[in-house]
PDB file as gemmi writes it, atoms N, CA and C in Angstrom:
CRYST1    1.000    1.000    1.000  90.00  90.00  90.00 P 1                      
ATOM      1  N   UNK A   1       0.822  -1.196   0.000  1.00  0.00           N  
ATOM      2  CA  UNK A   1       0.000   0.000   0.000  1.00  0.00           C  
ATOM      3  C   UNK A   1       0.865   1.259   0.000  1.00  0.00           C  
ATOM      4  N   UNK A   2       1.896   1.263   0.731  1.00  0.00           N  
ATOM      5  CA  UNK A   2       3.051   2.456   0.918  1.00  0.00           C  
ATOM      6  C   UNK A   2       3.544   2.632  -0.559  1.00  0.00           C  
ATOM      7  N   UNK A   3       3.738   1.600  -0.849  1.00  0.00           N  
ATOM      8  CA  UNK A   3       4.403   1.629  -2.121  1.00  0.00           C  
ATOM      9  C   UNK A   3       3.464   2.534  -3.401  1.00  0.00           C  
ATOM     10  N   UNK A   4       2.159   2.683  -3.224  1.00  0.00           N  
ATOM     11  CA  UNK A   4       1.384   3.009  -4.226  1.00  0.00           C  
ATOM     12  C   UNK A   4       1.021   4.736  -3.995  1.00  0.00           C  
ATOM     13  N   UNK A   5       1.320   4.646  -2.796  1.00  0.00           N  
ATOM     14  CA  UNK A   5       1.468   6.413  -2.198  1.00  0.00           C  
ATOM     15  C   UNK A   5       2.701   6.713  -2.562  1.00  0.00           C  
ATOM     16  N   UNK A   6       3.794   5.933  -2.801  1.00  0.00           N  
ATOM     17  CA  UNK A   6       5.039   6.821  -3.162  1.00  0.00           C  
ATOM     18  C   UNK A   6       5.114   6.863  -4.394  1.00  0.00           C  
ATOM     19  N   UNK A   7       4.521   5.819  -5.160  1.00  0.00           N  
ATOM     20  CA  UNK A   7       4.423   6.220  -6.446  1.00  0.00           C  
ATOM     21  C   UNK A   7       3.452   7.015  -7.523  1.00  0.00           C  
ATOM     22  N   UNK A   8       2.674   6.862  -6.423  1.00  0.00           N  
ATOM     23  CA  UNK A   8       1.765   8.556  -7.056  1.00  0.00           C  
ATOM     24  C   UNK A   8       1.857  10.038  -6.425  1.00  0.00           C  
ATOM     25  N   UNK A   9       2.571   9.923  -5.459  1.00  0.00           N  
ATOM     26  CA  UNK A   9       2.400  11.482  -4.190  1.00  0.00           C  
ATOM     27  C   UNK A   9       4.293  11.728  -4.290  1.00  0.00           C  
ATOM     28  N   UNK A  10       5.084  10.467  -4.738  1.00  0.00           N  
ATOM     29  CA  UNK A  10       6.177  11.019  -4.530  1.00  0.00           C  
ATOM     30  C   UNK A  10       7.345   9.920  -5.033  1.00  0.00           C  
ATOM     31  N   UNK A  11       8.485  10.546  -4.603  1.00  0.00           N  
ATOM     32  CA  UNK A  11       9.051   9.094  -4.997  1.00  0.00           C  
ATOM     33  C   UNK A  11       9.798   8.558  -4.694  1.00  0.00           C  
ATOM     34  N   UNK A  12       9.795   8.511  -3.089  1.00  0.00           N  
ATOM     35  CA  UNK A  12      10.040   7.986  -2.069  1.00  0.00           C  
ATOM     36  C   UNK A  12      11.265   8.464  -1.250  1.00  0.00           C  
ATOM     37  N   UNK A  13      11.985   8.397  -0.701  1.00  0.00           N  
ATOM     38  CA  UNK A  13      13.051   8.642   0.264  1.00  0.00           C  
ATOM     39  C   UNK A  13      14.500   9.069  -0.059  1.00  0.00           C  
ATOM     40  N   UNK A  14      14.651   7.501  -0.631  1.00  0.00           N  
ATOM     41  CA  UNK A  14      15.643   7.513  -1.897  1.00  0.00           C  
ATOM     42  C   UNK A  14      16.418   7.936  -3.240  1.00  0.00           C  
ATOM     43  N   UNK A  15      14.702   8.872  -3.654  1.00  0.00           N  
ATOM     44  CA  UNK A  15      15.989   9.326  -4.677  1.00  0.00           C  
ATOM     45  C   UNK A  15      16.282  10.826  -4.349  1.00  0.00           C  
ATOM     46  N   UNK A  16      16.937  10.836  -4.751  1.00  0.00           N  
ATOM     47  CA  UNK A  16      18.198  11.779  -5.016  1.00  0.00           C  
ATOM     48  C   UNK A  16      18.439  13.080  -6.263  1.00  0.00           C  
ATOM     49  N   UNK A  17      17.093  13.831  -5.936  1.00  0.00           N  
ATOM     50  CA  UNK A  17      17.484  15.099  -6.780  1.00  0.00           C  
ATOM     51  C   UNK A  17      18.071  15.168  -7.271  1.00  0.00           C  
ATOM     52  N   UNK A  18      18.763  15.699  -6.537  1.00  0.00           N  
ATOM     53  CA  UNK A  18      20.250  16.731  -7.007  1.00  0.00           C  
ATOM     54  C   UNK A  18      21.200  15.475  -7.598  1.00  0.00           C  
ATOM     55  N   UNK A  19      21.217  14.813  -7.726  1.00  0.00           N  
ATOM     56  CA  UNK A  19      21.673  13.345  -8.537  1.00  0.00           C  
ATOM     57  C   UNK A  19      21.171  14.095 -10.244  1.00  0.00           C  
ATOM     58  N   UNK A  20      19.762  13.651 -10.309  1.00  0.00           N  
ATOM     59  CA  UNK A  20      18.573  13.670 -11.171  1.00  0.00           C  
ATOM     60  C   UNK A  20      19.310  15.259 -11.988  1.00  0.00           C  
ATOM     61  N   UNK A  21      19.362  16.273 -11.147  1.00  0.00           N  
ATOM     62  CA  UNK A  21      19.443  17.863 -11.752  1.00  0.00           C  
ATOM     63  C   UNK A  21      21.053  17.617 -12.469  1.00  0.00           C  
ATOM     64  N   UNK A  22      21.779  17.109 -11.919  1.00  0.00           N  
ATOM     65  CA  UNK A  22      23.302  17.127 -12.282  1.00  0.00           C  
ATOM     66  C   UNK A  22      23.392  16.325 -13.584  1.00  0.00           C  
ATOM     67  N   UNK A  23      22.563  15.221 -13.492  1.00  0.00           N  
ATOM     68  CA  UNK A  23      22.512  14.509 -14.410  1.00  0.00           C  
ATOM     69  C   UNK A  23      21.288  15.065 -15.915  1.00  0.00           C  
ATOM     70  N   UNK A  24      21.042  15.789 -15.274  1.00  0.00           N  
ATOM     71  CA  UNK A  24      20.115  17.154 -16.767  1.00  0.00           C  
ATOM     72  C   UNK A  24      18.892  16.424 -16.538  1.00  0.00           C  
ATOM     73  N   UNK A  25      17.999  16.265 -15.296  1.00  0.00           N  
ATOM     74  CA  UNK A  25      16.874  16.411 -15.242  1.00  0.00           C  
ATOM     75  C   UNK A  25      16.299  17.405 -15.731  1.00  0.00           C  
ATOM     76  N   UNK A  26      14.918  17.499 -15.856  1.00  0.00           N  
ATOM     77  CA  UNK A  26      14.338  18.999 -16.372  1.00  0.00           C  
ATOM     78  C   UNK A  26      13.193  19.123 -14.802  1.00  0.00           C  
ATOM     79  N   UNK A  27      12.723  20.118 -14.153  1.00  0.00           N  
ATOM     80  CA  UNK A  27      12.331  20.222 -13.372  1.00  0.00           C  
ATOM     81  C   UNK A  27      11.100  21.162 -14.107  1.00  0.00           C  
ATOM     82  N   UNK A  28       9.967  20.409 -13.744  1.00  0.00           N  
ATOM     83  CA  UNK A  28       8.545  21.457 -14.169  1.00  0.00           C  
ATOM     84  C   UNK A  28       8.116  22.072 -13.002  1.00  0.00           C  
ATOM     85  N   UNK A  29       7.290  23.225 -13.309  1.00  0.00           N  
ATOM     86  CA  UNK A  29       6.732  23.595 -12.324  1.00  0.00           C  
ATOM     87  C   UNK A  29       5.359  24.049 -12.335  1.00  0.00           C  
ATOM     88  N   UNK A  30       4.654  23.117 -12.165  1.00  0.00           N  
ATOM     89  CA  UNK A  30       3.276  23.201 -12.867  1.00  0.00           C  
ATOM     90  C   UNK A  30       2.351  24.343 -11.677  1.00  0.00           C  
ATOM     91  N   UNK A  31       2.647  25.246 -10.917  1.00  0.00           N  
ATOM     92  CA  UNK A  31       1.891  26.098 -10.362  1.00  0.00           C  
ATOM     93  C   UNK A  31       1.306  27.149 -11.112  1.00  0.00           C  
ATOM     94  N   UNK A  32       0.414  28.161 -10.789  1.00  0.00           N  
ATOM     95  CA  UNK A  32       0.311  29.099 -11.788  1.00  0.00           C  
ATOM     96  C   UNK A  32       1.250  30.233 -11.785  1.00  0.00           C  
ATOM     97  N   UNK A  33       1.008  31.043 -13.079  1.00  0.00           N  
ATOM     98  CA  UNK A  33       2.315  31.958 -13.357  1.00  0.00           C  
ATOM     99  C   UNK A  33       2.413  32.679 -12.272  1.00  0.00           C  
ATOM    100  N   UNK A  34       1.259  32.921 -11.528  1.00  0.00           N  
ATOM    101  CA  UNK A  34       1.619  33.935 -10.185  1.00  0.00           C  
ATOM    102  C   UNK A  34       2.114  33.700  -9.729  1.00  0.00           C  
ATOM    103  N   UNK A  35       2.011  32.216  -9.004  1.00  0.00           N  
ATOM    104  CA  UNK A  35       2.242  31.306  -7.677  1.00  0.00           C  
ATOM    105  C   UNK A  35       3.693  31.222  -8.230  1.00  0.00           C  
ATOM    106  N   UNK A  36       4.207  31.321  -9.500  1.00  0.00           N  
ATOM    107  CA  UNK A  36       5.712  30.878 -10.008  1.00  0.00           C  
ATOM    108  C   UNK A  36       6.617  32.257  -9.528  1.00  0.00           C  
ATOM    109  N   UNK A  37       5.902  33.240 -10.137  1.00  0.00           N  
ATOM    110  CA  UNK A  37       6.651  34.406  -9.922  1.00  0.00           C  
ATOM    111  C   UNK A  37       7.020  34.992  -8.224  1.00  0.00           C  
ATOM    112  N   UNK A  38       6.142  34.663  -7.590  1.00  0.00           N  
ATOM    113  CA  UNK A  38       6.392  34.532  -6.064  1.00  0.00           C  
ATOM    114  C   UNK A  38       7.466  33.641  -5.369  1.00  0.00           C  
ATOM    115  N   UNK A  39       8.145  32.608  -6.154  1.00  0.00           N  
ATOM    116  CA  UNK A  39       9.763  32.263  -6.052  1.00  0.00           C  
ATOM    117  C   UNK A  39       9.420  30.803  -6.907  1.00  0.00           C  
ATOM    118  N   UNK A  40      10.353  30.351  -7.305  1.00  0.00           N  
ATOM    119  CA  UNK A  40      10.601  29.480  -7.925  1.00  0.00           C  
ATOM    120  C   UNK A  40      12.530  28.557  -8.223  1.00  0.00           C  
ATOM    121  N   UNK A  41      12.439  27.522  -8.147  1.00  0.00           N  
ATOM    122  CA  UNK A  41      13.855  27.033  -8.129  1.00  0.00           C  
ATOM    123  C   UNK A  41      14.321  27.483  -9.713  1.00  0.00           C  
ATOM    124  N   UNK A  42      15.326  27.628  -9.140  1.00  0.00           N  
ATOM    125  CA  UNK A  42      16.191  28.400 -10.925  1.00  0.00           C  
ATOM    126  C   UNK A  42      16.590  27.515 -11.813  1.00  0.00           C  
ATOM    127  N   UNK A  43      16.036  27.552 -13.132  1.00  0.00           N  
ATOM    128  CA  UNK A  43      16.370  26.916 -13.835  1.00  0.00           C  
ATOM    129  C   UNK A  43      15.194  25.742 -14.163  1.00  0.00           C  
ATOM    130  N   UNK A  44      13.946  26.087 -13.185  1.00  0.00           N  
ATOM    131  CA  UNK A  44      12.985  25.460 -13.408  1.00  0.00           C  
ATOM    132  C   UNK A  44      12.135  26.050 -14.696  1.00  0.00           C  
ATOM    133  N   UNK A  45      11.267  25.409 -15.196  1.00  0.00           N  
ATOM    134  CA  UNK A  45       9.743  25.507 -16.446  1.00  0.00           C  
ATOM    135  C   UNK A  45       8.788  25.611 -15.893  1.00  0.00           C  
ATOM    136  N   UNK A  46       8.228  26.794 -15.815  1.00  0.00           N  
ATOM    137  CA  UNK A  46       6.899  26.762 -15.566  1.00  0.00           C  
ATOM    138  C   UNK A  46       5.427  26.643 -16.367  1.00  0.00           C  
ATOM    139  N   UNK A  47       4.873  25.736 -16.293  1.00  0.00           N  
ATOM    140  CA  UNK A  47       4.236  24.878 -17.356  1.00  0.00           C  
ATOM    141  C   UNK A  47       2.892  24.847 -16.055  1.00  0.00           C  
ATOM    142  N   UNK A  48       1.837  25.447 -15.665  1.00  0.00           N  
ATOM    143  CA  UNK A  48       0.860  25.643 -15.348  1.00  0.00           C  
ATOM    144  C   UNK A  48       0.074  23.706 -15.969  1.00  0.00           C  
ATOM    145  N   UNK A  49       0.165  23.201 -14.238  1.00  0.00           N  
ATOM    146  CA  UNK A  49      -1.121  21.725 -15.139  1.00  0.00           C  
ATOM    147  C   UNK A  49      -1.993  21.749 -15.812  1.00  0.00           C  
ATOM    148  N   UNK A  50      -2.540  23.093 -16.045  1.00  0.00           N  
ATOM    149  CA  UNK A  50      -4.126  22.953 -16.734  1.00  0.00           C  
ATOM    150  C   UNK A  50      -3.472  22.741 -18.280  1.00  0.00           C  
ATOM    151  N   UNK A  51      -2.484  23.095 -18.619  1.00  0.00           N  
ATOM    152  CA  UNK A  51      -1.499  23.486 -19.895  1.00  0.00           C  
ATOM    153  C   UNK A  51      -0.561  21.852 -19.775  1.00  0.00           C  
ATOM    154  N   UNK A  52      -0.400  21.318 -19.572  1.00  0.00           N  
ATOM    155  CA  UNK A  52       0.662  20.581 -19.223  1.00  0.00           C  
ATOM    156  C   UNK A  52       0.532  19.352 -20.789  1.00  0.00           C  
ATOM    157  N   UNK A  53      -0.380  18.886 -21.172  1.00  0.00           N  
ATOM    158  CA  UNK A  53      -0.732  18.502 -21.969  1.00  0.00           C  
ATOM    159  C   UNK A  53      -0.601  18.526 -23.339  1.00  0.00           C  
ATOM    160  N   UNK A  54      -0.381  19.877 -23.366  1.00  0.00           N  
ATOM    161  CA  UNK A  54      -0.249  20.445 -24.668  1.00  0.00           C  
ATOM    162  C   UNK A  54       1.509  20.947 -24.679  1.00  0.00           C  
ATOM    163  N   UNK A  55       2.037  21.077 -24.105  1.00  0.00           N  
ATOM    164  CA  UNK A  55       3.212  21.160 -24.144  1.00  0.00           C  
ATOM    165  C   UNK A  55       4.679  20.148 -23.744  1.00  0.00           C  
ATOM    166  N   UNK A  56       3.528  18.272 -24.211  1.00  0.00           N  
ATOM    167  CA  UNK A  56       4.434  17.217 -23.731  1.00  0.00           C  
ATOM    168  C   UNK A  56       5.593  17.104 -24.757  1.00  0.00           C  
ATOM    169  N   UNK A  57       4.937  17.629 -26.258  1.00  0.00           N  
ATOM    170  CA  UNK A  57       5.920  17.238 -27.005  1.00  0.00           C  
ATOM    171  C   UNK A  57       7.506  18.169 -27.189  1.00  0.00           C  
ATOM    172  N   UNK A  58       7.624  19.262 -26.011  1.00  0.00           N  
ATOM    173  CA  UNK A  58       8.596  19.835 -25.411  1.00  0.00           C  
ATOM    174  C   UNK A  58      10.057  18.976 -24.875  1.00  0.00           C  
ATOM    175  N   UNK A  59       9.022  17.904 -24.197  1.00  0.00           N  
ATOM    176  CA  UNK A  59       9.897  17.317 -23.800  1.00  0.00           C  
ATOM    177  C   UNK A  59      10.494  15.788 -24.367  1.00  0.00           C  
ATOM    178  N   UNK A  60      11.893  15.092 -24.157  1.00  0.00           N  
ATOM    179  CA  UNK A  60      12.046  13.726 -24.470  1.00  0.00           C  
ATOM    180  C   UNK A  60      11.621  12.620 -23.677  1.00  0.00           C  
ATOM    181  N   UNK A  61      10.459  11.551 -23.963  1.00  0.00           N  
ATOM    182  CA  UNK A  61       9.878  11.123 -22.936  1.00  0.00           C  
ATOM    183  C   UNK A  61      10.941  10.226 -22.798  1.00  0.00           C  
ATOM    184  N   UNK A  62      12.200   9.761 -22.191  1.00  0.00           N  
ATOM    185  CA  UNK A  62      13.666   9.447 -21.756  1.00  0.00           C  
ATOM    186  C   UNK A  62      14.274   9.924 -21.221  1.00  0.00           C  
ATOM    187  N   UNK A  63      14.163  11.036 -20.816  1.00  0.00           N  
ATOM    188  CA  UNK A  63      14.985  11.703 -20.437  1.00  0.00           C  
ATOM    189  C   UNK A  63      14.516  12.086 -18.945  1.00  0.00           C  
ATOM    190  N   UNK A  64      15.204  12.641 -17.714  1.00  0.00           N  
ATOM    191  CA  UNK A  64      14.798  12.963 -16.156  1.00  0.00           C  
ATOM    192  C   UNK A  64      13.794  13.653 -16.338  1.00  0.00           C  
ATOM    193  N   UNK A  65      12.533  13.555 -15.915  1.00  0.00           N  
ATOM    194  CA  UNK A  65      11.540  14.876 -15.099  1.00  0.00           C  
ATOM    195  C   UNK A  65      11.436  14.591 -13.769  1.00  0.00           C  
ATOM    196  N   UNK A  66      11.815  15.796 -13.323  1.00  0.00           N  
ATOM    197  CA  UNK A  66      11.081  16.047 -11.950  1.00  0.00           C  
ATOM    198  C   UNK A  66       9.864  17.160 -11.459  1.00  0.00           C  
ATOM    199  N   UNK A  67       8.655  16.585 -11.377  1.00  0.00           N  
ATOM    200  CA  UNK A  67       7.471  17.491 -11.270  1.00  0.00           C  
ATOM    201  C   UNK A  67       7.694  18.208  -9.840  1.00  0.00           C  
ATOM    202  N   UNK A  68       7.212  19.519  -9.987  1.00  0.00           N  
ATOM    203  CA  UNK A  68       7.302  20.209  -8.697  1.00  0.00           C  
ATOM    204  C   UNK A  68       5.660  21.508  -8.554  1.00  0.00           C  
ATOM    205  N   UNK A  69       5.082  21.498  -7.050  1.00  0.00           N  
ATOM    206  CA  UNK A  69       4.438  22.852  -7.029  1.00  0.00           C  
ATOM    207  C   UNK A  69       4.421  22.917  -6.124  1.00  0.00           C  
ATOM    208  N   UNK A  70       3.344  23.822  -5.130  1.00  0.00           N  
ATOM    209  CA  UNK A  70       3.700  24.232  -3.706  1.00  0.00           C  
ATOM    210  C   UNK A  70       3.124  23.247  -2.962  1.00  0.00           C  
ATOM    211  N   UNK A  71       1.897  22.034  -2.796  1.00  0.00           N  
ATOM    212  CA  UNK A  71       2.367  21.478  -1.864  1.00  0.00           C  
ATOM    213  C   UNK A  71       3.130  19.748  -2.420  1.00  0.00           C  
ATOM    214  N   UNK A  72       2.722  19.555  -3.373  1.00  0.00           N  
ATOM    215  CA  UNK A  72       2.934  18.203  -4.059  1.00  0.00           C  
ATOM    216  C   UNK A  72       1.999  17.463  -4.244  1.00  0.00           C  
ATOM    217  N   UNK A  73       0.208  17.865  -4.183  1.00  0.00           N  
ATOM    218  CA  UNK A  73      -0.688  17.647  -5.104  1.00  0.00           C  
ATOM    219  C   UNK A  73      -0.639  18.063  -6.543  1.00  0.00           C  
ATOM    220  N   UNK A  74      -0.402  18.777  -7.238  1.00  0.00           N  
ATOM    221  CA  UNK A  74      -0.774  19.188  -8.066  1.00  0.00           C  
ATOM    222  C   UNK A  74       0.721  18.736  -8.846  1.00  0.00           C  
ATOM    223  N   UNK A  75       2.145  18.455  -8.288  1.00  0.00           N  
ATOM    224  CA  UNK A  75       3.160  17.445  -9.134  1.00  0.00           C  
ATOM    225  C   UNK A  75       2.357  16.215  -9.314  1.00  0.00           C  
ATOM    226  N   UNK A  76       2.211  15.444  -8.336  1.00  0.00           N  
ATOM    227  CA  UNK A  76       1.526  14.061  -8.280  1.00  0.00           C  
ATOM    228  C   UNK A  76       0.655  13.702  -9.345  1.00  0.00           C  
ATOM    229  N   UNK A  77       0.092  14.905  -9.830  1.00  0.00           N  
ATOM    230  CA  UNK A  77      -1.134  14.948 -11.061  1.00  0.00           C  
ATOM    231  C   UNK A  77      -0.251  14.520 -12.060  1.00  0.00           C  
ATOM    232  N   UNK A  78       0.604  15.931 -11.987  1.00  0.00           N  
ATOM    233  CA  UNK A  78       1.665  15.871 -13.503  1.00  0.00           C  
ATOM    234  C   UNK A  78       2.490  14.693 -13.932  1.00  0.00           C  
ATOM    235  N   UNK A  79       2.826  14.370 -12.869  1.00  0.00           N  
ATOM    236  CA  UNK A  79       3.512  12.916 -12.981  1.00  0.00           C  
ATOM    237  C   UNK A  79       2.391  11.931 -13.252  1.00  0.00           C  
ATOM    238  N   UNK A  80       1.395  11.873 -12.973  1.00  0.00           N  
ATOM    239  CA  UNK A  80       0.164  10.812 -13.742  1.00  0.00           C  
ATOM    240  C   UNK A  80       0.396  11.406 -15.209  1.00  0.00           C  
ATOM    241  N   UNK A  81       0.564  12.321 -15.173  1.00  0.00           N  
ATOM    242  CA  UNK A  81       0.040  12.947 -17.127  1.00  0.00           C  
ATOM    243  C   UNK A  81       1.130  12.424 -17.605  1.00  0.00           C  
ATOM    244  N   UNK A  82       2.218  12.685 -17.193  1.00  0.00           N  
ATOM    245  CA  UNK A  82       3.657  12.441 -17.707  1.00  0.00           C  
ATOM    246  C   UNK A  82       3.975  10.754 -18.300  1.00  0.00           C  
ATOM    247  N   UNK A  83       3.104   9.954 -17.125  1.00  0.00           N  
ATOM    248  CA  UNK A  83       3.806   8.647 -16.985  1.00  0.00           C  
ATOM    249  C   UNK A  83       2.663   8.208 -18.023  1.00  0.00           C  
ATOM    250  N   UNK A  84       1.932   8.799 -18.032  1.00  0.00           N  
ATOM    251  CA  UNK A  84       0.167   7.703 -18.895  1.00  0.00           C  
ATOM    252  C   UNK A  84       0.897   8.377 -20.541  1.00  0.00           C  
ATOM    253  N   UNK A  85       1.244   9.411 -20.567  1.00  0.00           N  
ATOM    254  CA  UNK A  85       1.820   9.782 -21.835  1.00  0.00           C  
ATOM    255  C   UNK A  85       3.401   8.926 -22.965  1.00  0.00           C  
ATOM    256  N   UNK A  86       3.964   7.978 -21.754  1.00  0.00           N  
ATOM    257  CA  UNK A  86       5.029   7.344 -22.115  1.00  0.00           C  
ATOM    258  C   UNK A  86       5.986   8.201 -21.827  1.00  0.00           C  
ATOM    259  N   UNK A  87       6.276   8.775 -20.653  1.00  0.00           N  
ATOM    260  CA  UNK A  87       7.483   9.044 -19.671  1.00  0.00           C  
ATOM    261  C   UNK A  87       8.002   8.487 -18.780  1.00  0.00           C  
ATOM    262  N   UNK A  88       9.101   7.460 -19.190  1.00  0.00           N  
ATOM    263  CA  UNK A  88       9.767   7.087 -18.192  1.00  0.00           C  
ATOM    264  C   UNK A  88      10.405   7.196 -17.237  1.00  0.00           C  
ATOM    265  N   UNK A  89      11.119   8.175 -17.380  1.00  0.00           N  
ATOM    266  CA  UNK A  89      11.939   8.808 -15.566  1.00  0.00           C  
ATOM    267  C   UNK A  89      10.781   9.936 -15.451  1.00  0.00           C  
ATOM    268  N   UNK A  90       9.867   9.897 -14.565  1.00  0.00           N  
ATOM    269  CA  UNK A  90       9.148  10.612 -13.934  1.00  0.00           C  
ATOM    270  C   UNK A  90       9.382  10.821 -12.243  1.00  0.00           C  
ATOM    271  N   UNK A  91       9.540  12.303 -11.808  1.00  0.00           N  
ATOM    272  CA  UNK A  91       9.666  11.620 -10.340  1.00  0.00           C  
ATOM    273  C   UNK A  91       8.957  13.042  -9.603  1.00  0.00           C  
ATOM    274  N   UNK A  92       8.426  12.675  -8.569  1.00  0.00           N  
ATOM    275  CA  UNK A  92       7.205  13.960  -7.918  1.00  0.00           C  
ATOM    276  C   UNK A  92       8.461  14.552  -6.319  1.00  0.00           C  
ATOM    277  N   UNK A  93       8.767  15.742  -7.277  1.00  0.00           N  
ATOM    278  CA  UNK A  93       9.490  16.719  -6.369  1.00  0.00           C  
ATOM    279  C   UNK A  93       8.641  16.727  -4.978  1.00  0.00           C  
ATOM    280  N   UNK A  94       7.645  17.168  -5.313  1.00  0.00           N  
ATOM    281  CA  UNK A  94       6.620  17.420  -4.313  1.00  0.00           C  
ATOM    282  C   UNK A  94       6.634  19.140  -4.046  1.00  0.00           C  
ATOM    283  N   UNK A  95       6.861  19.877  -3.159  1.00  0.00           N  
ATOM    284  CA  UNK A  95       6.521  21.412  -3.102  1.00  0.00           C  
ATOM    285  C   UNK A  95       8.096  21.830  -3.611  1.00  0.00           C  
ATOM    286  N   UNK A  96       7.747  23.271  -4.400  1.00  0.00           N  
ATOM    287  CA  UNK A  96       9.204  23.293  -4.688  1.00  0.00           C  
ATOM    288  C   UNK A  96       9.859  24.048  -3.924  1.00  0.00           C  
ATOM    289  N   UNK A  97       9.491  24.601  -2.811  1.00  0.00           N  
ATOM    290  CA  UNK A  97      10.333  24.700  -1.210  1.00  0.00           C  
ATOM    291  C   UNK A  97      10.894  23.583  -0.783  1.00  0.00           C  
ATOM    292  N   UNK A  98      10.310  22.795  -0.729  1.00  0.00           N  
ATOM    293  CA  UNK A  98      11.281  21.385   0.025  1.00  0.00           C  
ATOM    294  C   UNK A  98      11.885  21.140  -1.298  1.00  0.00           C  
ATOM    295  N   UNK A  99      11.750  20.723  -2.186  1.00  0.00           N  
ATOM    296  CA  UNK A  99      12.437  20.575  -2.996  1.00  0.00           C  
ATOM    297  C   UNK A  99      13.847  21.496  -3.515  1.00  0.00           C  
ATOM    298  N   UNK A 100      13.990  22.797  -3.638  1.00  0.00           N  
ATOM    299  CA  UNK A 100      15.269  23.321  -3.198  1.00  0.00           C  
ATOM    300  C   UNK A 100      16.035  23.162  -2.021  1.00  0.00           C  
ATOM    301  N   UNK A 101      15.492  22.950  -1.097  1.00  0.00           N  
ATOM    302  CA  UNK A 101      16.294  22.663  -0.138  1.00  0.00           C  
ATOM    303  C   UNK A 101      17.099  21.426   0.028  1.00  0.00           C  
ATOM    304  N   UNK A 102      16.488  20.230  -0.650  1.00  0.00           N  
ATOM    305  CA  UNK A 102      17.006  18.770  -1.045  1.00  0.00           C  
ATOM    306  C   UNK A 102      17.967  19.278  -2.325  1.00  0.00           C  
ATOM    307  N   UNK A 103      18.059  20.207  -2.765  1.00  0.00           N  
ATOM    308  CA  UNK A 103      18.774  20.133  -4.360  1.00  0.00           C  
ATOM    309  C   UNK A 103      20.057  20.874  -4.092  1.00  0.00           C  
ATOM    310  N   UNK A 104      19.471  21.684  -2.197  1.00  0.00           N  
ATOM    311  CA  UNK A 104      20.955  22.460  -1.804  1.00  0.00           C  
ATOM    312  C   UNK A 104      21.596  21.913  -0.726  1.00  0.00           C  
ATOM    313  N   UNK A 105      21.898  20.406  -0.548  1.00  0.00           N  
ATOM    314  CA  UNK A 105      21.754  20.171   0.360  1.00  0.00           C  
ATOM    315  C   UNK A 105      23.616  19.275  -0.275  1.00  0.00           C  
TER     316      UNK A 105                                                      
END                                                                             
């Protein structure tokens, strides 16, 4: 059962960001443009979920994503869109406050 919460809400303990970013993850940030402009990790995409859909063929579905927004509902989504679309490294940042702080760590 744990296992099915980490793979939809997150992705678990273990991995390793800042691994993922070094290695040319792409980090989305599916909040809205406001909620983005109020801080955001650098070097992140901000790609609003309602939009997320229309802008898959942006990306290489092979290549690192890491979904991110403020609390890690609304990654968890993106990473469903991502993975049902044929994305294989998908992984749910979760808020992208905690998530910089794991990437500066």
């Amino acid at each position: 059962m744990m296992n099915i919460f980490k793979n939809l809400f997150g992705s678990g303990t273990d991995t390793n960001f800042a691994e993922l970013v070094a290695a040319g993850a792409t980090i989305i940030d599916v909040r809205t443009p406001e909620e983005f402009r109020g801080g955001n990790i650098k070097g992140s995409i901000n790609i609003p979920l309602n939009s997320l859909n229309q802008q898959l063929s942006k990306f290489k579905k092979d290549k690192p994503i890491i979904t991110c927004c403020a609390s890690g509902m609304r990654s968890a989504s993106a990473k469903s869109v991502l993975t049902s679309n044929g994305f294989t490294q998908v992984y749910n940042g979760g808020g992208w406050y905690g998530l910089q702080n794991k990437l500066n760590k």
